[in-house]
N, CA, C and O atoms as a CHARMM CRD file, in Angstrom:
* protein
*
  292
    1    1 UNK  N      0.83200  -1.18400   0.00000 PROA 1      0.00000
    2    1 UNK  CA     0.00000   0.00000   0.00000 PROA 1      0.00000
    3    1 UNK  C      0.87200   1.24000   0.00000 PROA 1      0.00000
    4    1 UNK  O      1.53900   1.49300   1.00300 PROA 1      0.00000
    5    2 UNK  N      0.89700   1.80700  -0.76300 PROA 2      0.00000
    6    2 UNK  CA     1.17100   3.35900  -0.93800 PROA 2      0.00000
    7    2 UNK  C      0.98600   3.96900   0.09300 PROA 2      0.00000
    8    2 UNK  O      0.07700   3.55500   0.81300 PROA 2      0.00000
    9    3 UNK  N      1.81000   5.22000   0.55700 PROA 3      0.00000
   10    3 UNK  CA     1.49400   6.17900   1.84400 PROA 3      0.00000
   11    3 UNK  C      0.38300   7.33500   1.52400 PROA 3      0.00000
   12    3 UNK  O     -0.12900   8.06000   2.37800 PROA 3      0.00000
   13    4 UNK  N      0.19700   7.35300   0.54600 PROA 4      0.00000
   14    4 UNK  CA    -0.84500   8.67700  -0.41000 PROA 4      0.00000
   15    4 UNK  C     -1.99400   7.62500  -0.85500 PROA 4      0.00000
   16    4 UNK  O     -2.47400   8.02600  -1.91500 PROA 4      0.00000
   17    5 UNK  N     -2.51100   6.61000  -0.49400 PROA 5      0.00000
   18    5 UNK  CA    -3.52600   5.74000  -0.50700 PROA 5      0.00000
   19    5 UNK  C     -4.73600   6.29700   0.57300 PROA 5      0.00000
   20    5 UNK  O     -4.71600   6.30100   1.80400 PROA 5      0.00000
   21    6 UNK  N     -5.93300   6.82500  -0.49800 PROA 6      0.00000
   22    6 UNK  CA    -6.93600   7.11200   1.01800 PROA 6      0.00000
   23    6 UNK  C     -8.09800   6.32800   0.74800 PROA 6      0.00000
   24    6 UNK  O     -7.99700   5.43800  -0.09600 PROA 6      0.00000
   25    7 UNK  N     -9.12300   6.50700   1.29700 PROA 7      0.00000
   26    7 UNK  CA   -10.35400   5.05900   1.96300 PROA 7      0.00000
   27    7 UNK  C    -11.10000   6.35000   2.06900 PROA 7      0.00000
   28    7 UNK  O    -10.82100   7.46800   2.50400 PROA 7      0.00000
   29    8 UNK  N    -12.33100   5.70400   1.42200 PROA 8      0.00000
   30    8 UNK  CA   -13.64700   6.27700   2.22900 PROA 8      0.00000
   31    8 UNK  C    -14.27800   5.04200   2.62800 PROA 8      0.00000
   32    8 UNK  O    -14.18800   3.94100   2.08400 PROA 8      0.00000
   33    9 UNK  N    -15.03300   5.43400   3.81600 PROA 9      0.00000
   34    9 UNK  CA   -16.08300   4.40500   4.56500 PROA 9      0.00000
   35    9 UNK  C    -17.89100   5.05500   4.37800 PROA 9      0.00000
   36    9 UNK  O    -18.16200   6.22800   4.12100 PROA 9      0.00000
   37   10 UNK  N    -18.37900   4.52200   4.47800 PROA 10     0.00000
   38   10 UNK  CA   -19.93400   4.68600   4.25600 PROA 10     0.00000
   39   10 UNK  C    -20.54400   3.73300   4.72300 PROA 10     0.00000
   40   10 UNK  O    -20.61200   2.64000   4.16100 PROA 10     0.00000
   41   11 UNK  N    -21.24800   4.10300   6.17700 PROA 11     0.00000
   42   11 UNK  CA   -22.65300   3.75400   6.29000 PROA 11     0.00000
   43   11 UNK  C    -24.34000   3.93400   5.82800 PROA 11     0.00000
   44   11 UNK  O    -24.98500   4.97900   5.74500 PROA 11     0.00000
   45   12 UNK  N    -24.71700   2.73500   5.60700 PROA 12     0.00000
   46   12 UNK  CA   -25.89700   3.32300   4.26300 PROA 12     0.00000
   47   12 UNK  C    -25.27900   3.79700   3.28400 PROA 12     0.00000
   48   12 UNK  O    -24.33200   3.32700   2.65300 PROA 12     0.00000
   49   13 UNK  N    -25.94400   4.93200   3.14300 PROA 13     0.00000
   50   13 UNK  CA   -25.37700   6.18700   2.14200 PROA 13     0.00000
   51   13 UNK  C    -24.85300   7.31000   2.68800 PROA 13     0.00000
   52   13 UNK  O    -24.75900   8.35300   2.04200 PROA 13     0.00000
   53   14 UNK  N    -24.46900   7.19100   3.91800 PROA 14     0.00000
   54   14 UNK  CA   -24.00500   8.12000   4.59500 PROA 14     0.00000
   55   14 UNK  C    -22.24400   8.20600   4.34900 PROA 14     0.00000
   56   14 UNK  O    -21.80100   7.07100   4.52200 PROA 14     0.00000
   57   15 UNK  N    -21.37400   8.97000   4.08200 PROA 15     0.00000
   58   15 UNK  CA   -19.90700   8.48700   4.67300 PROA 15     0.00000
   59   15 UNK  C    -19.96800   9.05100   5.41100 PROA 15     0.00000
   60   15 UNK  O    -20.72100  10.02400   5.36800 PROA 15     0.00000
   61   16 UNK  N    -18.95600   8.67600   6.89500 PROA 16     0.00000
   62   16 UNK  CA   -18.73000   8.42100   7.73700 PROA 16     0.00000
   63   16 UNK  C    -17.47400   8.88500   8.25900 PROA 16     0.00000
   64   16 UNK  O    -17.17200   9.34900   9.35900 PROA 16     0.00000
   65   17 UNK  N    -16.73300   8.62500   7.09500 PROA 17     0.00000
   66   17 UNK  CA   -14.58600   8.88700   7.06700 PROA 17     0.00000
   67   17 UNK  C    -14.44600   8.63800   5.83600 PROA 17     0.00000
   68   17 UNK  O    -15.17400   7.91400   5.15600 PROA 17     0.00000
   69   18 UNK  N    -12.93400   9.58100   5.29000 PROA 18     0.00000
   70   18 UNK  CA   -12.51700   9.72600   4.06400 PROA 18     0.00000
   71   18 UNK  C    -11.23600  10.11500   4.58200 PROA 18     0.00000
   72   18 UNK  O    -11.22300  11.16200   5.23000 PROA 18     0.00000
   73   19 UNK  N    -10.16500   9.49900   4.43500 PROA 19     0.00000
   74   19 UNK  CA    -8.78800  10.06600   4.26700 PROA 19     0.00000
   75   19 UNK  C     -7.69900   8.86500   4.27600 PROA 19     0.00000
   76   19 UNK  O     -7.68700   8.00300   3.39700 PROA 19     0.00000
   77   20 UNK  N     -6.84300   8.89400   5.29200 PROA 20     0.00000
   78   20 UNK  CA    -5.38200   8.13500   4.78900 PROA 20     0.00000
   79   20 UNK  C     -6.25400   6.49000   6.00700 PROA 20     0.00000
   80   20 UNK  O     -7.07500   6.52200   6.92400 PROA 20     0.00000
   81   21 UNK  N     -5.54400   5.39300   5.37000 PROA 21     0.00000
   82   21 UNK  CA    -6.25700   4.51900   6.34300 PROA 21     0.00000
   83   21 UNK  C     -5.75200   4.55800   8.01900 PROA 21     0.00000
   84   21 UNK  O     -5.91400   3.71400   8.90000 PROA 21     0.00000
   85   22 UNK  N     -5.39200   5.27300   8.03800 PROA 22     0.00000
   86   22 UNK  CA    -4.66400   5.00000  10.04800 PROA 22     0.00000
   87   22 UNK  C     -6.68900   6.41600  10.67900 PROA 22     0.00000
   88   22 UNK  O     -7.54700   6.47100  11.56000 PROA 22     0.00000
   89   23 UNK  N     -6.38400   6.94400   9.75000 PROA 23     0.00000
   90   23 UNK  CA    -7.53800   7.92700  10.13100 PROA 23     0.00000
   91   23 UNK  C     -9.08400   7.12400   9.98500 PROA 23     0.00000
   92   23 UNK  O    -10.18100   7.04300  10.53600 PROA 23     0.00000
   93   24 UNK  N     -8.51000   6.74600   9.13400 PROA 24     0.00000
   94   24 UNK  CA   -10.41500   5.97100   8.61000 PROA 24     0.00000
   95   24 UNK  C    -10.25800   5.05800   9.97000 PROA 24     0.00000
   96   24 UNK  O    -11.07500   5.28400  10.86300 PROA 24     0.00000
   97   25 UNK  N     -9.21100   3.98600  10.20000 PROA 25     0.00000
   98   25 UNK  CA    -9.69000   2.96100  11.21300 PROA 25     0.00000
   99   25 UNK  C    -10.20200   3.59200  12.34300 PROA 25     0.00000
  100   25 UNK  O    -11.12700   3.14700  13.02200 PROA 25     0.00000
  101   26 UNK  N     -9.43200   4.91700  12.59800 PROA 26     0.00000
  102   26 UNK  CA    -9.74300   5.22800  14.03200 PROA 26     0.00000
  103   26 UNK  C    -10.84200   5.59000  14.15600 PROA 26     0.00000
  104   26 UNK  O    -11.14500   5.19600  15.28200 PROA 26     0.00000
  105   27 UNK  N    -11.85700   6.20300  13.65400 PROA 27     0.00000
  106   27 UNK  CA   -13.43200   6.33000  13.17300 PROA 27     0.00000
  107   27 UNK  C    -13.65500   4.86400  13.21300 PROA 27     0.00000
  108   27 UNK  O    -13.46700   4.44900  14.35600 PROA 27     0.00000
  109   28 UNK  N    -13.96400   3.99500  12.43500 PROA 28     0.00000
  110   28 UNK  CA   -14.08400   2.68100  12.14400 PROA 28     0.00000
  111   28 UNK  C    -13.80100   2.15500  13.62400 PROA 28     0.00000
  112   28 UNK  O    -14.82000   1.60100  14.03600 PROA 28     0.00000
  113   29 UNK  N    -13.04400   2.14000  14.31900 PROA 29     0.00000
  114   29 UNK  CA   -12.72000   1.14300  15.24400 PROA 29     0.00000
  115   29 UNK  C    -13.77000   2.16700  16.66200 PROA 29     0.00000
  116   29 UNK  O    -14.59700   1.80000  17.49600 PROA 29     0.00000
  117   30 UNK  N    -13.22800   3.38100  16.35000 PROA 30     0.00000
  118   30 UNK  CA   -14.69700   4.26200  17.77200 PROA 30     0.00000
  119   30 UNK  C    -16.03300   3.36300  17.42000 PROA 30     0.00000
  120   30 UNK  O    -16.53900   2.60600  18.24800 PROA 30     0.00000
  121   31 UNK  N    -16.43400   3.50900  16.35500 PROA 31     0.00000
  122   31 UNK  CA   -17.82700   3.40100  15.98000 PROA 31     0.00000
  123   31 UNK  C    -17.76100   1.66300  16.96100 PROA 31     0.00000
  124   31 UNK  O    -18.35700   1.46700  18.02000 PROA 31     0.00000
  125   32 UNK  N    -16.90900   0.65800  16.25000 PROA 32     0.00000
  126   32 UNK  CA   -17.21600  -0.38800  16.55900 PROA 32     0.00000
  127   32 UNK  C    -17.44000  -1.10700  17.98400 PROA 32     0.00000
  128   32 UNK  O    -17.96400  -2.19300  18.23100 PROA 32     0.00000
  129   33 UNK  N    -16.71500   0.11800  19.07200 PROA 33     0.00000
  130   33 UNK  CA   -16.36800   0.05500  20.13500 PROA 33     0.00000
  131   33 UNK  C    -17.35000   0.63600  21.03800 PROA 33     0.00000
  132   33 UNK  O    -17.48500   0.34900  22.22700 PROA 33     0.00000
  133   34 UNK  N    -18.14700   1.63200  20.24400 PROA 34     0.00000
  134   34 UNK  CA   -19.32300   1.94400  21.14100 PROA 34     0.00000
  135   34 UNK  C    -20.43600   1.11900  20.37100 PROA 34     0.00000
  136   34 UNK  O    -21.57800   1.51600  20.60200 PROA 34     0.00000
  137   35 UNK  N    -20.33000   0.10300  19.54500 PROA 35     0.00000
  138   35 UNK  CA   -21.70900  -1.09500  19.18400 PROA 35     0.00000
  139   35 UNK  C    -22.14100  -0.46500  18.50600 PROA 35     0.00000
  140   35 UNK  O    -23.33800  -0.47300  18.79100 PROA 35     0.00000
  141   36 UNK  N    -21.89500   0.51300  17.24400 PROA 36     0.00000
  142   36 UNK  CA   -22.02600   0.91500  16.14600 PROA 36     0.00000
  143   36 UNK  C    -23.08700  -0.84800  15.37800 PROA 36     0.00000
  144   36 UNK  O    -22.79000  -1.99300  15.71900 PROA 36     0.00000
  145   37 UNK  N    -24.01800  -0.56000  14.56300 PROA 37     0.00000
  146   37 UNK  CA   -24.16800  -1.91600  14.59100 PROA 37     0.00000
  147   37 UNK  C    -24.44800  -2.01500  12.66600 PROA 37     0.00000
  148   37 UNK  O    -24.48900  -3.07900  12.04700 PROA 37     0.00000
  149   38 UNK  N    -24.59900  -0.67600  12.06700 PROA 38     0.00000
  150   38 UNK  CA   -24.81700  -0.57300  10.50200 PROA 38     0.00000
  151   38 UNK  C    -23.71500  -0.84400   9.80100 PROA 38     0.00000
  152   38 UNK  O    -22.65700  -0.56400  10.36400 PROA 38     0.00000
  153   39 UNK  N    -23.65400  -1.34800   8.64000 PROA 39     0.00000
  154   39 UNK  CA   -23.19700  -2.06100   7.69300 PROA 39     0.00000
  155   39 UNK  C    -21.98100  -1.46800   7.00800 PROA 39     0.00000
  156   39 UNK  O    -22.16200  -1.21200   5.81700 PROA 39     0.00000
  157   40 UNK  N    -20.86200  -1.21200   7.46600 PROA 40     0.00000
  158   40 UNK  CA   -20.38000  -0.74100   6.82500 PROA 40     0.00000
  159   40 UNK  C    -19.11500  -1.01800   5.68500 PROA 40     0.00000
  160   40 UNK  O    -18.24200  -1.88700   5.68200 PROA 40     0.00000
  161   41 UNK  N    -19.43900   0.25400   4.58500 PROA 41     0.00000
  162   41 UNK  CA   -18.18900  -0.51000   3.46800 PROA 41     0.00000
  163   41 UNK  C    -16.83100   0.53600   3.46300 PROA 41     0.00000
  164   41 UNK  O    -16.98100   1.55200   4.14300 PROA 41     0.00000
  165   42 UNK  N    -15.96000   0.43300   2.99600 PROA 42     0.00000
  166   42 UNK  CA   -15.05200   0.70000   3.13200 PROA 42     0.00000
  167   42 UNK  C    -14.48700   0.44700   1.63800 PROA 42     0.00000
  168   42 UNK  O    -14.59500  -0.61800   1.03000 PROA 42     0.00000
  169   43 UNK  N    -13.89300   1.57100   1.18000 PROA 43     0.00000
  170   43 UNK  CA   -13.47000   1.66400  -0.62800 PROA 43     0.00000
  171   43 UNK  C    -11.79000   2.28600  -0.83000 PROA 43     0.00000
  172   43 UNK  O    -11.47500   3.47600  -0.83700 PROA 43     0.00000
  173   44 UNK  N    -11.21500   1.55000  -0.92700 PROA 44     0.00000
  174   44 UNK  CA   -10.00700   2.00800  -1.27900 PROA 44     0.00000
  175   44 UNK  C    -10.23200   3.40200  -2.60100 PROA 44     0.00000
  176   44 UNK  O    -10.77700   3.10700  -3.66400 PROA 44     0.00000
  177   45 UNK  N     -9.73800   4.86800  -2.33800 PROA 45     0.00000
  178   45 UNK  CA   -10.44300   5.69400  -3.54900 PROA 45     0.00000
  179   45 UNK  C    -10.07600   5.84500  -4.87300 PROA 45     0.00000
  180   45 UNK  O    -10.71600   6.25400  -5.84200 PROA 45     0.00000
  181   46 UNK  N     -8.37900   5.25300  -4.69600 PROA 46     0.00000
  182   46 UNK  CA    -7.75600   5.30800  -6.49000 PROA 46     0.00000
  183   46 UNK  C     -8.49400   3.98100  -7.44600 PROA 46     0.00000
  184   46 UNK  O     -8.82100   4.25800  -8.60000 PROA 46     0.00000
  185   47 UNK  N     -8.68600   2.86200  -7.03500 PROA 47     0.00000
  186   47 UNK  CA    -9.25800   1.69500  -7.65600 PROA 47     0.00000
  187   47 UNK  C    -10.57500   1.52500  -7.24700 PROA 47     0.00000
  188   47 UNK  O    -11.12700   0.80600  -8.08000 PROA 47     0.00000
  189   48 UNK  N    -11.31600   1.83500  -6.38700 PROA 48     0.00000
  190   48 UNK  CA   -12.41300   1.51400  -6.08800 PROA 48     0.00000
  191   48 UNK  C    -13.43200   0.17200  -5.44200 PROA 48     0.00000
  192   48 UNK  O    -14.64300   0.00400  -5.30600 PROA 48     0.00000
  193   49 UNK  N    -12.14100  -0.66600  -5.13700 PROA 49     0.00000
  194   49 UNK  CA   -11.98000  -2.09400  -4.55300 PROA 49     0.00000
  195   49 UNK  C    -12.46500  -1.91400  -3.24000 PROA 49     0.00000
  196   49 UNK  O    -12.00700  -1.00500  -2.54800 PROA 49     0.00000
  197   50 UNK  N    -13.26400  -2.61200  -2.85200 PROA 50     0.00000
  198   50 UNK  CA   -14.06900  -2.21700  -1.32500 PROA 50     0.00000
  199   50 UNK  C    -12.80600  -3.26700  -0.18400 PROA 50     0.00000
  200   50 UNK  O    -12.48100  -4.42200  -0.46000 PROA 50     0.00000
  201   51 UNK  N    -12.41700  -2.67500   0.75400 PROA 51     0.00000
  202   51 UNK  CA   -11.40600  -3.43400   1.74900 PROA 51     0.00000
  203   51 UNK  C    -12.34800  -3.74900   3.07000 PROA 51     0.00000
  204   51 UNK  O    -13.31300  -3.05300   3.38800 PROA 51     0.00000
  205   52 UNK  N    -11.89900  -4.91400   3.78000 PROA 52     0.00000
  206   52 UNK  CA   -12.60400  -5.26800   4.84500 PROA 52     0.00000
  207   52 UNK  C    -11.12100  -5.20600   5.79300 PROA 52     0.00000
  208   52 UNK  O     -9.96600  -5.53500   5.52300 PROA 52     0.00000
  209   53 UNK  N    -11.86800  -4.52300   7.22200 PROA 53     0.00000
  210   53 UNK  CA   -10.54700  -4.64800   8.39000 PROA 53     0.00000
  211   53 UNK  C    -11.61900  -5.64100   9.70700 PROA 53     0.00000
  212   53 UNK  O    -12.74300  -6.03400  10.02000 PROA 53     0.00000
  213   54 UNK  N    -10.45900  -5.60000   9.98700 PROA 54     0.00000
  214   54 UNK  CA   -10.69100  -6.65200  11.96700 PROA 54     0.00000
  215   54 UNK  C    -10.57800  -5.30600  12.28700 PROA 54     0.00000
  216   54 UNK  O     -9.63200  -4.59500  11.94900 PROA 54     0.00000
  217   55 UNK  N    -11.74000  -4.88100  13.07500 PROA 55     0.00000
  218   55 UNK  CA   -11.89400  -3.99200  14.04200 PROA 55     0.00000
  219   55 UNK  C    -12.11300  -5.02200  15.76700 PROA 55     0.00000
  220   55 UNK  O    -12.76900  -4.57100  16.70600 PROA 55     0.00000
  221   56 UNK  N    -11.59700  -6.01500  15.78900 PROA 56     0.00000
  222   56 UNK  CA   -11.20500  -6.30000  17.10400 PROA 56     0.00000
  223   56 UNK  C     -9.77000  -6.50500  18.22400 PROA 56     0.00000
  224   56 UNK  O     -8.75200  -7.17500  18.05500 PROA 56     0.00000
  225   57 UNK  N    -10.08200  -5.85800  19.08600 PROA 57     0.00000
  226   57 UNK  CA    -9.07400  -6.01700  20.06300 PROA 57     0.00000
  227   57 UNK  C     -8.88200  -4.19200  20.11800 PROA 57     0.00000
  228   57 UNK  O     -9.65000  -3.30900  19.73600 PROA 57     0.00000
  229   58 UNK  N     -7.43700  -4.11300  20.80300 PROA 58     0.00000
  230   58 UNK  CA    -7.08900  -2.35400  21.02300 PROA 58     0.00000
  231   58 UNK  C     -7.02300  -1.53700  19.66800 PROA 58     0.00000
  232   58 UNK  O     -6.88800  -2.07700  18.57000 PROA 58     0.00000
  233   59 UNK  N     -7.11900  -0.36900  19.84300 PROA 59     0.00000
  234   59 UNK  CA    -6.66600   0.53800  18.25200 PROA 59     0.00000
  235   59 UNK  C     -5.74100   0.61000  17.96800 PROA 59     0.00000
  236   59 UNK  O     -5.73900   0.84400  16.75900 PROA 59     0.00000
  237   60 UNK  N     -4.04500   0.51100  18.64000 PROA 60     0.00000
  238   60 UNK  CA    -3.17700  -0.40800  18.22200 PROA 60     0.00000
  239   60 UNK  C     -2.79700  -1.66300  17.28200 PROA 60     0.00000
  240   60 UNK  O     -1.99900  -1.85000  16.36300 PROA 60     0.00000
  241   61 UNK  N     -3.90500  -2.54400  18.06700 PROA 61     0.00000
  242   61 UNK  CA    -3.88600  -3.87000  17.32600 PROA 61     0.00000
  243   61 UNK  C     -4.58700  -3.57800  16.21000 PROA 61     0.00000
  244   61 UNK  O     -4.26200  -4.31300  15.27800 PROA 61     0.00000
  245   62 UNK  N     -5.26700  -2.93700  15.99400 PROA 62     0.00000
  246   62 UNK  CA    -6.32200  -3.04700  14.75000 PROA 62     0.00000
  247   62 UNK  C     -5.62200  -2.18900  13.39900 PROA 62     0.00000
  248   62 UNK  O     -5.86700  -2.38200  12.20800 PROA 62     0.00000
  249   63 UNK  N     -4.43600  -0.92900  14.15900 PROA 63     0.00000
  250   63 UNK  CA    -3.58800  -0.35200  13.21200 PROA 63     0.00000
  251   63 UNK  C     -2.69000  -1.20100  12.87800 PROA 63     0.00000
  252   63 UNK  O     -2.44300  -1.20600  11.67200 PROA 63     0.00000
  253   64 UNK  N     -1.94800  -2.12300  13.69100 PROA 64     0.00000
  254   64 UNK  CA    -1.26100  -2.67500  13.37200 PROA 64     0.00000
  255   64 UNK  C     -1.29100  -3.75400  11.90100 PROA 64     0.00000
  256   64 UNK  O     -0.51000  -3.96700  10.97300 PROA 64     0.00000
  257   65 UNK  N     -2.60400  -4.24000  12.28900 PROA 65     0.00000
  258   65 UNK  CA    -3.05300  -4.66700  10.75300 PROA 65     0.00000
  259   65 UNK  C     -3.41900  -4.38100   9.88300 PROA 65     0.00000
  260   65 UNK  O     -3.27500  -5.18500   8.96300 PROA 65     0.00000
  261   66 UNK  N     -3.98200  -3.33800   9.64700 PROA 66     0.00000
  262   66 UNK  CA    -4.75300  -2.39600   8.82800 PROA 66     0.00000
  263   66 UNK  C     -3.79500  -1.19900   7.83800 PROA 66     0.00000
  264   66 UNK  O     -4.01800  -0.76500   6.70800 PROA 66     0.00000
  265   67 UNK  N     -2.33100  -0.82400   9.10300 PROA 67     0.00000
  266   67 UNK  CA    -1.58000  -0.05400   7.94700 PROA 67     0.00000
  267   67 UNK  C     -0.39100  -0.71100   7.38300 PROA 67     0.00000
  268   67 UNK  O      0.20800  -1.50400   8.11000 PROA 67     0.00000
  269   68 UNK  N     -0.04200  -0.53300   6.40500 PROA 68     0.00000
  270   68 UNK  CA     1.16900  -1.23900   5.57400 PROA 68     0.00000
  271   68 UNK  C      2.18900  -1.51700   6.57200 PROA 68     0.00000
  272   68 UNK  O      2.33800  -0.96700   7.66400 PROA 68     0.00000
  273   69 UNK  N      2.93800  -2.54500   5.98500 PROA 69     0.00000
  274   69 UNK  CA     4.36400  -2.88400   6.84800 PROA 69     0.00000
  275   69 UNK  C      5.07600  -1.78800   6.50300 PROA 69     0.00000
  276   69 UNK  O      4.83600  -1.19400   5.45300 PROA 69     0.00000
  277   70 UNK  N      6.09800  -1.37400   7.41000 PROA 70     0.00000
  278   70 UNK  CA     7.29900  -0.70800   7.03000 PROA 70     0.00000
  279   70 UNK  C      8.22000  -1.08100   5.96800 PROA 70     0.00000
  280   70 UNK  O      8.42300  -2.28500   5.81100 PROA 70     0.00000
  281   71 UNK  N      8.86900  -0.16600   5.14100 PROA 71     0.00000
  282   71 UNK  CA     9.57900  -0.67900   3.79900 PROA 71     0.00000
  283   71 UNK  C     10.98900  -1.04500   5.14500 PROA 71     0.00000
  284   71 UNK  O     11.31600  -0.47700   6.18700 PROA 71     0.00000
  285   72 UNK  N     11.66000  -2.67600   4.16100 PROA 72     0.00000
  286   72 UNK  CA    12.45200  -2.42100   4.61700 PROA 72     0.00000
  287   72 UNK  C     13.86200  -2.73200   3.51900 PROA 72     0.00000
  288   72 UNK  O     13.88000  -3.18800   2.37600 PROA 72     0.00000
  289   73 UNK  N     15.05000  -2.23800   4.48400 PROA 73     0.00000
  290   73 UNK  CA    16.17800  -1.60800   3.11200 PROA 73     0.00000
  291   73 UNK  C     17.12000  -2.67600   3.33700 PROA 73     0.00000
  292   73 UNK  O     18.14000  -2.75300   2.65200 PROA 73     0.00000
């Protein structure tokens, strides 16, 4: 994943969050944490490929999976 890669999320037809993914989860992971319970999708915005995350455990853990590995040299 690219560092200039952003996500919108949408509940219903509502969005919800739009920007880089460490920002979208943290929306995404509040919502899930106070029992948010609507459907939500999530769209990578250059391709338009809908992404699914684990919003379980800390917001740590959930960044941890959700943003790219570190390049390494």
């Amino acid at each position: 994943m690219s560092e200039d890669q952003t996500y919108t999320a949408f509940a219903y037809q509502l969005q919800i969050a739009s920007g880089p993914i460490e920002q979208v989860l943290r929306v995404l992971k509040q919502g899930f944490d106070e029992g948010e319970t609507a459907t939500i999708l999530v769209f990578e915005d250059r391709t338009g490929r809908q992404v699914d995350f684990d919003l379980r455990g800390s917001l740590d853990e959930v960044l941890a999976r959700g943003l790219p590995a570190p390049a390494r040299t």
